[in-house]
KETORSE-56903 format. One line per field, with one value per residue: residue number from 1; x negated, y, z of N, C-alpha, C in turn; residue in one letter. Coordinates in steps of 0.1 Angstrom, whole numbers. Layout:
<nodes>
resi = (NUM | ...) $
n_xx = (X | ...) $
n_yy = (Y | ...) $
n_zz = (Z | ...) $
ca_xx = (X | ...) $
ca_yy = (Y | ...) $
ca_zz = (Z | ...) $
c_xx = (X | ...) $
c_yy = (Y | ...) $
c_zz = (Z | ...) $
resn = (a | ...) $
</nodes>
This chain:
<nodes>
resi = (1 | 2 | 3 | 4 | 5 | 6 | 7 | 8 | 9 | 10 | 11 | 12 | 13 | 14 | 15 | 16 | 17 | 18 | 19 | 20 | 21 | 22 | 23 | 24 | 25 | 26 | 27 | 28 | 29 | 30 | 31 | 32 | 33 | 34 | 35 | 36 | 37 | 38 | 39 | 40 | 41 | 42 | 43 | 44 | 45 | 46 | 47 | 48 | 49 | 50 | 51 | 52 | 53 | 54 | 55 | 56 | 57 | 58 | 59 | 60 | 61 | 62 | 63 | 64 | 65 | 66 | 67 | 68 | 69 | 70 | 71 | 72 | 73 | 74 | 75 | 76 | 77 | 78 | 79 | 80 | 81 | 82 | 83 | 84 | 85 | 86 | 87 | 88 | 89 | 90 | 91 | 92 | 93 | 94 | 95 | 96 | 97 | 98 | 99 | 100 | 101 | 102 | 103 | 104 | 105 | 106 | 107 | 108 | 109 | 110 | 111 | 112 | 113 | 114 | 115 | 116 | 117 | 118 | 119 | 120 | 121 | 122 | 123 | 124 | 125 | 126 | 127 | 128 | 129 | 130 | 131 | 132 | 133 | 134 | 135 | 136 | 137 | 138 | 139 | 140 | 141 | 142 | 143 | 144 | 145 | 146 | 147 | 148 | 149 | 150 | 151 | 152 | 153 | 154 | 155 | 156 | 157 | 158 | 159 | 160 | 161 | 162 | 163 | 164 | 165 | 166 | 167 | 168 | 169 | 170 | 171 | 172 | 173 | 174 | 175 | 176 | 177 | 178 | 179 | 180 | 181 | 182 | 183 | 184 | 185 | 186 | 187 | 188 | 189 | 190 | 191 | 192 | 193 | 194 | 195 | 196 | 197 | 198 | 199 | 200 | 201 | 202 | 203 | 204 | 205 | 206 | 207 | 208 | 209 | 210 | 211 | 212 | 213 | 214 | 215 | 216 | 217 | 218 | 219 | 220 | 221 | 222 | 223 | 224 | 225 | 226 | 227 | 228 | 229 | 230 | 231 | 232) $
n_xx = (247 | 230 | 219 | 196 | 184 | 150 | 135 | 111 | 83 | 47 | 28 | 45 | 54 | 73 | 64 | 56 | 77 | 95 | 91 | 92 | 116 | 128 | 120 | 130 | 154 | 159 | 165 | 162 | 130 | 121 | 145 | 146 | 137 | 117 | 112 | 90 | 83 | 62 | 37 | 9 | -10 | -5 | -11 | 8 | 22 | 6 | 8 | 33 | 28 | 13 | 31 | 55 | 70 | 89 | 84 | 80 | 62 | 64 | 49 | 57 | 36 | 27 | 56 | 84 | 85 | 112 | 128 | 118 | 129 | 154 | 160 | 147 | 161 | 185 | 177 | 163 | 177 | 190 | 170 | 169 | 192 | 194 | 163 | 180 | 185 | 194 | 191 | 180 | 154 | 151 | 119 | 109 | 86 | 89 | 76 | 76 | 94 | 118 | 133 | 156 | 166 | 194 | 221 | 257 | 275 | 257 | 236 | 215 | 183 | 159 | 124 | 103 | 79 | 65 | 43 | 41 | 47 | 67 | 88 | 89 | 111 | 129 | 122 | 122 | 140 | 176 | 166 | 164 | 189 | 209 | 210 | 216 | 207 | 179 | 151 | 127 | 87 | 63 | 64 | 57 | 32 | 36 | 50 | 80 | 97 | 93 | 98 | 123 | 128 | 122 | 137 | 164 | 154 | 163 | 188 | 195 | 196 | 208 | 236 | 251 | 240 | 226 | 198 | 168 | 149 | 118 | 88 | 65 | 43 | 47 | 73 | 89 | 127 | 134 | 153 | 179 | 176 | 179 | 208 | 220 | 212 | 224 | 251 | 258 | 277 | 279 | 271 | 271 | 262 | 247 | 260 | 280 | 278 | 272 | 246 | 238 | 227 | 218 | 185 | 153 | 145 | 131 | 121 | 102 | 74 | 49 | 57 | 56 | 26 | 10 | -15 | -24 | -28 | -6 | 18 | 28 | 25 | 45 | 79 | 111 | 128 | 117 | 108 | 103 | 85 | 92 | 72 | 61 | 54 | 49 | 29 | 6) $
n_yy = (79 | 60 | 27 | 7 | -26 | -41 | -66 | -99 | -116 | -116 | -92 | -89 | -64 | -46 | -21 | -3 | -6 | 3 | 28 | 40 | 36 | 55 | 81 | 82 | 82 | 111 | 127 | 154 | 164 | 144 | 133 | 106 | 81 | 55 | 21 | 1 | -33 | -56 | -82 | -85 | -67 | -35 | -13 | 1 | 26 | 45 | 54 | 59 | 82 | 101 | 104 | 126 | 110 | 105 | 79 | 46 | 23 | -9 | -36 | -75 | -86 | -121 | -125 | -144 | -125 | -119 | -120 | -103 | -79 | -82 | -76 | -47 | -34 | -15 | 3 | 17 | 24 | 45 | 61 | 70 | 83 | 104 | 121 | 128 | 121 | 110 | 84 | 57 | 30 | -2 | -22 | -56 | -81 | -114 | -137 | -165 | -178 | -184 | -162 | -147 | -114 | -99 | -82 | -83 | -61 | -47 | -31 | -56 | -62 | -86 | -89 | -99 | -120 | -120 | -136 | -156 | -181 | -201 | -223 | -206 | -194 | -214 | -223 | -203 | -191 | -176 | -156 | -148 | -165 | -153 | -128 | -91 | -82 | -91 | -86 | -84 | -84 | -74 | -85 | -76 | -87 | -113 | -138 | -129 | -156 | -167 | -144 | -153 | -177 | -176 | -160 | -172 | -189 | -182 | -173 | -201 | -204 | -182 | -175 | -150 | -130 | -99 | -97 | -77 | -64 | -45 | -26 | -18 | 0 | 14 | 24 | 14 | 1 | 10 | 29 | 19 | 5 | 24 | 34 | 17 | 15 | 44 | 38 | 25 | 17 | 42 | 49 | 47 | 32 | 0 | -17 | -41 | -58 | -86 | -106 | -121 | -146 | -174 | -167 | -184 | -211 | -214 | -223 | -237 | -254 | -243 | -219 | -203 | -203 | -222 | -242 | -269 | -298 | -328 | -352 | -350 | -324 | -312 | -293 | -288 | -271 | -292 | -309 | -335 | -358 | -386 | -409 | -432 | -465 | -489 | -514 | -513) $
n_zz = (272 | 249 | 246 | 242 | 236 | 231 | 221 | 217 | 204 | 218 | 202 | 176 | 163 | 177 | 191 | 170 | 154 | 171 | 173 | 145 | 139 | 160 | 148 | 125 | 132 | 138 | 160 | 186 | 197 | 225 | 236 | 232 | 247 | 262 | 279 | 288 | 296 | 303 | 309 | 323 | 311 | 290 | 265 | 252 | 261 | 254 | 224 | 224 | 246 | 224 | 205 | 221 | 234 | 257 | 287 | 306 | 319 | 334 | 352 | 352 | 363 | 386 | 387 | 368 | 336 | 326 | 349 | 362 | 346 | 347 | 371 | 371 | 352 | 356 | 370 | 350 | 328 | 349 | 355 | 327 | 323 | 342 | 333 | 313 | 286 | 249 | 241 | 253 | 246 | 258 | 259 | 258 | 263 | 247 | 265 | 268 | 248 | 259 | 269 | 278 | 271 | 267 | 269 | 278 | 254 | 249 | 224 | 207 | 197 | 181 | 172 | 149 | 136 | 98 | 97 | 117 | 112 | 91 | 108 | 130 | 139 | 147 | 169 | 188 | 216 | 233 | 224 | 201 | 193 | 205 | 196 | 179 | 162 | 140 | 137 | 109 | 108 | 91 | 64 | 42 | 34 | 20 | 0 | -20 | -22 | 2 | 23 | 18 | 28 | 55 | 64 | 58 | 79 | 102 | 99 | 102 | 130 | 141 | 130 | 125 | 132 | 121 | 93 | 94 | 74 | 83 | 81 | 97 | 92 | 78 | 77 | 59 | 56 | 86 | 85 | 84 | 104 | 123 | 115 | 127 | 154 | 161 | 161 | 182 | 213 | 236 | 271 | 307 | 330 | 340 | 363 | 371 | 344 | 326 | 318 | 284 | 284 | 306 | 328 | 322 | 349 | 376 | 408 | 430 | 445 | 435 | 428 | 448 | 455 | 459 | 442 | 444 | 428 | 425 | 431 | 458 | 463 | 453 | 448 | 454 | 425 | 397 | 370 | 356 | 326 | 306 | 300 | 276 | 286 | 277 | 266 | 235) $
ca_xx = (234 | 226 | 211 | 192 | 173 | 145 | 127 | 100 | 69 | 40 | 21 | 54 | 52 | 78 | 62 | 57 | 96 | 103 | 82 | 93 | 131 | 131 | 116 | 143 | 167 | 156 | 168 | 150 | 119 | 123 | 157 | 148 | 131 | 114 | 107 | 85 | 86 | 55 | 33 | 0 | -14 | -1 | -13 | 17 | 23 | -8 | 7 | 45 | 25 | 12 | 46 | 57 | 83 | 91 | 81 | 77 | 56 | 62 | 44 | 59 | 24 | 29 | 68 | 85 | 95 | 129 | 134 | 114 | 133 | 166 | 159 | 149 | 168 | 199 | 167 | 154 | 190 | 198 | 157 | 172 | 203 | 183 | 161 | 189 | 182 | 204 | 187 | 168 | 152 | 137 | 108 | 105 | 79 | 92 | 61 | 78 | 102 | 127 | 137 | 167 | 167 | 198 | 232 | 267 | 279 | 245 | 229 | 203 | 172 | 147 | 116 | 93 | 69 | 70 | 33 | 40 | 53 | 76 | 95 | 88 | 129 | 135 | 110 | 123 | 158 | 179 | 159 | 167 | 199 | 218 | 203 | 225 | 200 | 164 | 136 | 108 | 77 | 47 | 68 | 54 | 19 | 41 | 62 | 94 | 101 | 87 | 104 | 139 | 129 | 122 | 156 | 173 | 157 | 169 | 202 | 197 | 193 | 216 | 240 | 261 | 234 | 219 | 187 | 165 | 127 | 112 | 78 | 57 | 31 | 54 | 84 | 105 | 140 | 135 | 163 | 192 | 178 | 186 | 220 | 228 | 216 | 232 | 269 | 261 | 286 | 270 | 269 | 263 | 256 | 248 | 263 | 284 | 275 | 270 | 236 | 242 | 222 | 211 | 175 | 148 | 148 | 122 | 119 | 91 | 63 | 39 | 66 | 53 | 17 | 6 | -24 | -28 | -18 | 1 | 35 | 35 | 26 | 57 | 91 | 119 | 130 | 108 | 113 | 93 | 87 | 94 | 65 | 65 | 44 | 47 | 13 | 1) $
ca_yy = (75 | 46 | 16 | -6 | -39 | -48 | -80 | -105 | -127 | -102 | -86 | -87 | -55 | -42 | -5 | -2 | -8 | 17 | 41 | 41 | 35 | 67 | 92 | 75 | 89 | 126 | 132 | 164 | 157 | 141 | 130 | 90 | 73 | 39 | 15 | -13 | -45 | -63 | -91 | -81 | -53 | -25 | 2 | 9 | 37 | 56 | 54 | 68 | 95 | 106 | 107 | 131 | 106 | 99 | 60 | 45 | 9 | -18 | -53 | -85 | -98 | -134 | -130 | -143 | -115 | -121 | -117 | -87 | -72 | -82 | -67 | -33 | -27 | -8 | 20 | 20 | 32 | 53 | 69 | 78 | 95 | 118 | 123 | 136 | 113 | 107 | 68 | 47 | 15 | -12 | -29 | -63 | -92 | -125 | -146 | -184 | -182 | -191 | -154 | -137 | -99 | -93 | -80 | -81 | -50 | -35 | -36 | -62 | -68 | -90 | -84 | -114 | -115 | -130 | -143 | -165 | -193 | -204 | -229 | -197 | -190 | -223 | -223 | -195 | -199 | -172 | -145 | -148 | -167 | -143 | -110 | -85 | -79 | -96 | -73 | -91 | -76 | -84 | -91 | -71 | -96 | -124 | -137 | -128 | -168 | -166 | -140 | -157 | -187 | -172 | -149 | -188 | -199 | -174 | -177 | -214 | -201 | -174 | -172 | -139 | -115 | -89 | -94 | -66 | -60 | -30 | -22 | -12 | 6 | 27 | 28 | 11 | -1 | 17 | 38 | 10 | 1 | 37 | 38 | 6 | 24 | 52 | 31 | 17 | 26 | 52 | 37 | 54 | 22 | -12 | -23 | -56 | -64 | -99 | -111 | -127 | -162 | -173 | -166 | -191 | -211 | -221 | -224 | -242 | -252 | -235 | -202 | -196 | -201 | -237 | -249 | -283 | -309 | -339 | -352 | -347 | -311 | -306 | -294 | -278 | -273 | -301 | -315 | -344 | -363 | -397 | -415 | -447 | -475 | -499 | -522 | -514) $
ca_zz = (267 | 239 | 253 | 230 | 241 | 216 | 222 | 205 | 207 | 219 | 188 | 169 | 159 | 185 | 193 | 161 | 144 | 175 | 169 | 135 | 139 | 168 | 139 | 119 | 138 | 132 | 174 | 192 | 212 | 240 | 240 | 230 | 259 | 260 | 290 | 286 | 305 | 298 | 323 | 328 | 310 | 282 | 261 | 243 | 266 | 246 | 213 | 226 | 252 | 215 | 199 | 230 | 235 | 272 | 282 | 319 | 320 | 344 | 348 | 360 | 372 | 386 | 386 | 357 | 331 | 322 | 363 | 366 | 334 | 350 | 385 | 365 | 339 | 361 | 370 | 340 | 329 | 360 | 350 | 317 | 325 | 349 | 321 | 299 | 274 | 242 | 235 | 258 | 239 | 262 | 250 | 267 | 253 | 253 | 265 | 265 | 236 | 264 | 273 | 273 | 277 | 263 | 279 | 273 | 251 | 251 | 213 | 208 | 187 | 182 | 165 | 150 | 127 | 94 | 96 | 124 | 111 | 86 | 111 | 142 | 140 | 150 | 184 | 197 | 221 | 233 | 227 | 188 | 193 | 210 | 196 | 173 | 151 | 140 | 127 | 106 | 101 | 80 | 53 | 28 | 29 | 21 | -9 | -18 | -19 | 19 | 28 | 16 | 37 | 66 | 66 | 62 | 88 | 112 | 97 | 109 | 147 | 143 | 116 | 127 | 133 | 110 | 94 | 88 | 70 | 85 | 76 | 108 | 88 | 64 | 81 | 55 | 64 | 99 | 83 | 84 | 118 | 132 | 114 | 139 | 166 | 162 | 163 | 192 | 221 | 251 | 283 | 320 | 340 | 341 | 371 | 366 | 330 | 327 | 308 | 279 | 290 | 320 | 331 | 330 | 361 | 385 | 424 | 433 | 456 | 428 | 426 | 466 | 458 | 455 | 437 | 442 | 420 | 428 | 434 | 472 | 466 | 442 | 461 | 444 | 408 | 392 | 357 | 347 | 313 | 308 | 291 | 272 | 293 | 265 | 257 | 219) $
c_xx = (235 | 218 | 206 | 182 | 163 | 138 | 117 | 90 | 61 | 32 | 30 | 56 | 64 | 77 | 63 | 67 | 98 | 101 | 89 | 109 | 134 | 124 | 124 | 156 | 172 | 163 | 159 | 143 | 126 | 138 | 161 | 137 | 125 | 105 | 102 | 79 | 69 | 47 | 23 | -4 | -9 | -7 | -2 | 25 | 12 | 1 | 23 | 41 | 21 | 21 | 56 | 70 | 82 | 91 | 76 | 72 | 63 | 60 | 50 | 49 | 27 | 44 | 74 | 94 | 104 | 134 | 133 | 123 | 148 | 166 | 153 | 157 | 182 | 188 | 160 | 168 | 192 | 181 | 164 | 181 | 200 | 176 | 169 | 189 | 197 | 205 | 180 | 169 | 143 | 131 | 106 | 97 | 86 | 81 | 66 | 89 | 114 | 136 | 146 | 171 | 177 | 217 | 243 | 274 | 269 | 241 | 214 | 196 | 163 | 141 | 107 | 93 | 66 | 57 | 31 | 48 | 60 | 90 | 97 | 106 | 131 | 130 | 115 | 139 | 166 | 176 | 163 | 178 | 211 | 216 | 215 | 219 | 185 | 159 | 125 | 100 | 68 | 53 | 64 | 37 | 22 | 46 | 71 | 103 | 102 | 93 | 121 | 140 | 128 | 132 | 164 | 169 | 161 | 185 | 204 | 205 | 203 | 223 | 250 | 249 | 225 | 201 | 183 | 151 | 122 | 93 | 70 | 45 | 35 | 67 | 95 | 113 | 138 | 150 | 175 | 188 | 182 | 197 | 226 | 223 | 226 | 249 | 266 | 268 | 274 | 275 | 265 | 254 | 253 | 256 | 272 | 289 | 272 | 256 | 242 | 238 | 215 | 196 | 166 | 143 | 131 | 117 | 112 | 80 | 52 | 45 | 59 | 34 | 7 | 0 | -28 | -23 | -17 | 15 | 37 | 32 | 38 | 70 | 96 | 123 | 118 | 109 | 104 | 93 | 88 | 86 | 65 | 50 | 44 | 30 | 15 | 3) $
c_yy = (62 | 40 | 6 | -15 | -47 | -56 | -92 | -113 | -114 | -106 | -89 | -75 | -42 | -25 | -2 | 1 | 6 | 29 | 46 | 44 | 51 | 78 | 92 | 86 | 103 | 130 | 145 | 158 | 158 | 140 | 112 | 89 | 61 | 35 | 2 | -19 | -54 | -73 | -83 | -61 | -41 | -17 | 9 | 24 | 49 | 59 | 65 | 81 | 107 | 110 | 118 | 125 | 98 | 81 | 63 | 30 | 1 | -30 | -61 | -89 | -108 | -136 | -130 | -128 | -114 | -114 | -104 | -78 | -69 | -73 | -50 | -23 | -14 | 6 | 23 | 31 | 44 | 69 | 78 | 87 | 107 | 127 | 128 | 129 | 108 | 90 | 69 | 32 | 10 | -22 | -41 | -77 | -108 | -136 | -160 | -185 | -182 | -179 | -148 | -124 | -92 | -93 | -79 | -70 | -38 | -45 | -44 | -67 | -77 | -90 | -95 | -112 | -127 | -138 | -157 | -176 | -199 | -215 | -221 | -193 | -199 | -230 | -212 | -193 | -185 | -155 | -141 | -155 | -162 | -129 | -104 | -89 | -86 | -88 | -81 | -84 | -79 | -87 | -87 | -80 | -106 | -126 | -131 | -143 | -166 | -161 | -148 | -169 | -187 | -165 | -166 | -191 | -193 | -172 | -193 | -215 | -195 | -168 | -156 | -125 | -109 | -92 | -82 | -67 | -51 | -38 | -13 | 0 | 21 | 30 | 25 | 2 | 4 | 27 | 30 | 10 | 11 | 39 | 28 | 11 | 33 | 50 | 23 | 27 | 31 | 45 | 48 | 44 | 10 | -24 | -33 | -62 | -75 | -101 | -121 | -147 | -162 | -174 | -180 | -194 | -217 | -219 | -236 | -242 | -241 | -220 | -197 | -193 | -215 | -235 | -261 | -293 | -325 | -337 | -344 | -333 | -301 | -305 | -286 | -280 | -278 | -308 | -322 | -353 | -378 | -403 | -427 | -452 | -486 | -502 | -517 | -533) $
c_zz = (260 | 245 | 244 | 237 | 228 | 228 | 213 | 213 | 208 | 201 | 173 | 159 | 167 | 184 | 179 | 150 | 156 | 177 | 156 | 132 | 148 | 157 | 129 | 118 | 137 | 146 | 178 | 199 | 224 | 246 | 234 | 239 | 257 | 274 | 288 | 295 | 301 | 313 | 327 | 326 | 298 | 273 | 251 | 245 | 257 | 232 | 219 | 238 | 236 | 205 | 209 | 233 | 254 | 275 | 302 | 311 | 331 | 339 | 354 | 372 | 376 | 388 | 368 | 348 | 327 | 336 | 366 | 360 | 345 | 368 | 380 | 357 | 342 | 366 | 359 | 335 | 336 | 356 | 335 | 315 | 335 | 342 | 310 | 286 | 264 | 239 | 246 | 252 | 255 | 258 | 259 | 256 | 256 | 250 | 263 | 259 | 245 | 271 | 273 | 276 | 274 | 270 | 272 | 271 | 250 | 233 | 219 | 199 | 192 | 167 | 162 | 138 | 118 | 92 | 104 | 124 | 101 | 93 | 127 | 147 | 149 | 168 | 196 | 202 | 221 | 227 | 212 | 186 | 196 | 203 | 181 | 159 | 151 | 131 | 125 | 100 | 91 | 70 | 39 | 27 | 25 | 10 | -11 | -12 | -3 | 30 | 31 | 25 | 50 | 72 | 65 | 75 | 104 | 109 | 103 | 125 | 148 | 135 | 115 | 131 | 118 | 107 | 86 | 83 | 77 | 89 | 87 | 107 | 84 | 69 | 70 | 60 | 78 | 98 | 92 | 95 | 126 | 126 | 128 | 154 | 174 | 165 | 173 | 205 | 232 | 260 | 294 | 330 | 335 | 348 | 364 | 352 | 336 | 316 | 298 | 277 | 302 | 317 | 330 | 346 | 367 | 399 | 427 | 442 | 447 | 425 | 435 | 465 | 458 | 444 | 434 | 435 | 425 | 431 | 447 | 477 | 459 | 451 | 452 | 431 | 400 | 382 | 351 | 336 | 315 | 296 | 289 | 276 | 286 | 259 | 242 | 215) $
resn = (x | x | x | x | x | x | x | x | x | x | x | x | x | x | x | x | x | x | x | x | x | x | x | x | x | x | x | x | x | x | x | x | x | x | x | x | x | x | x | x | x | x | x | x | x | x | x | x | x | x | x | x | x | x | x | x | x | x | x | x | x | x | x | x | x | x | x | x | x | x | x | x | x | x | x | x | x | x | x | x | x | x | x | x | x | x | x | x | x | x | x | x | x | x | x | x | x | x | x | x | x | x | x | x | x | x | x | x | x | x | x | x | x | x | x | x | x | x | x | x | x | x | x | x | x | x | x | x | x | x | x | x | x | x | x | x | x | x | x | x | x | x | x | x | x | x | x | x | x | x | x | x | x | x | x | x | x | x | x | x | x | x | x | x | x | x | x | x | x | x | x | x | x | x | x | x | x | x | x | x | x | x | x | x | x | x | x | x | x | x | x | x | x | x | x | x | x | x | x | x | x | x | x | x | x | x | x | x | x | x | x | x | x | x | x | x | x | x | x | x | x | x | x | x | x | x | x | x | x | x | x | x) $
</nodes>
């Protein structure tokens, strides 16, 4: 089985590219899968139950989702090869720019959108620094100029990966993105892959449940700023 890890800022256009890229592929039903990782709440399940394409959900809720992702991702796997499946994509959002969902020897995208931003490449850490491939959407409301500065500045971040356009609406370049699927190596397990960056960290009195603010309620991984007390 193919293992692909897409990733992005939410309302990237994510379901969308994989929606687009799995019809791409021209596969029989029900032999590409998708497991999506998200915090709270979802409906992207609706749009892939209407493509009859097999899809499980799970939410982080108050743990962070990188963690949750990385404590799933070996049943999400183990679900697909049960399932018979030729491709499983997982869909994971990266809510604090600071995420890394992506594994060593497993293909990796990310997805980011060319509306948000012109300096948005440059904000976001491993999640677009590490990734194979970057998918920008929206580009057809945009310049050409626009577009060309926005592909620089993800060549800034990340000068070795593939950029691609795809077209969330119309499905263009979805093509190219399912030829790089399709070359990616099959895979049975996860077990002792190594992630390609470490996790954001945090163990804390506020991890366990803490509310109250002050110092003498802070314990644990604590990272404070250092402000200038300089008179005007």
């Amino acid at each position: 089985m193919k293992l692909i890890t897409v990733a992005g800022p939410p309302s990237s256009g994510k379901t969308s590219v994989i929606l687009k890229t799995i019809a791409a592929l021209g596969l029989p039903p029900g032999s590409v899968g998708v497991v999506k990782f998200d915090s709270l709440t979802s409906f992207d399940h609706q749009r892939y139950d209407e493509q009859k394409i097999p899809n499980q959900t799970a939410f982080a809720g108050k743990i962070c989702p990188d963690h949750h992702f990385v404590s799933n991702v070996e049943g999400a796997v183990e679900w697909g090869m049960k399932k018979g499946l030729s491709v499983l994509v997982t869909e994971s959002a990266g809510l604090c720019n600071r995420c890394s969902p992506y594994v060593n020897g497993i293909l990796s995208v990310c997805v980011i959108d060319n509306l948000s931003g012109i300096n948005t490449p440059r904000k976001i850490g491993p999640m677009l620094k590490y990734a194979d491939i970057v998918v920008v959407t929206k580009g057809d409301v945009v310049s050409q100029a626009e577009r060309e500065v926005f592909a620089f500045n993800i060549r800034e971040v990340n000068a070795s990966a593939t950029v691609l356009f795809v077209n969330g609406i119309t499905g263009q370049g979805a093509f190219m993105l399912a030829r790089h699927w399709q070359d990616t190596l099959d895979i049975r397990t996860l077990r002792d892959r190594k992630l390609r960056f470490t996790m954001p960290a945090a163990i804390c009195s506020y991890c366990t449940g803490e509310t109250l603010i002050g110092e003498m309620y802070q314990m644990g991984m604590v990272k404070r700023m250092e402000f200038d007390d300089e008179s005007p």
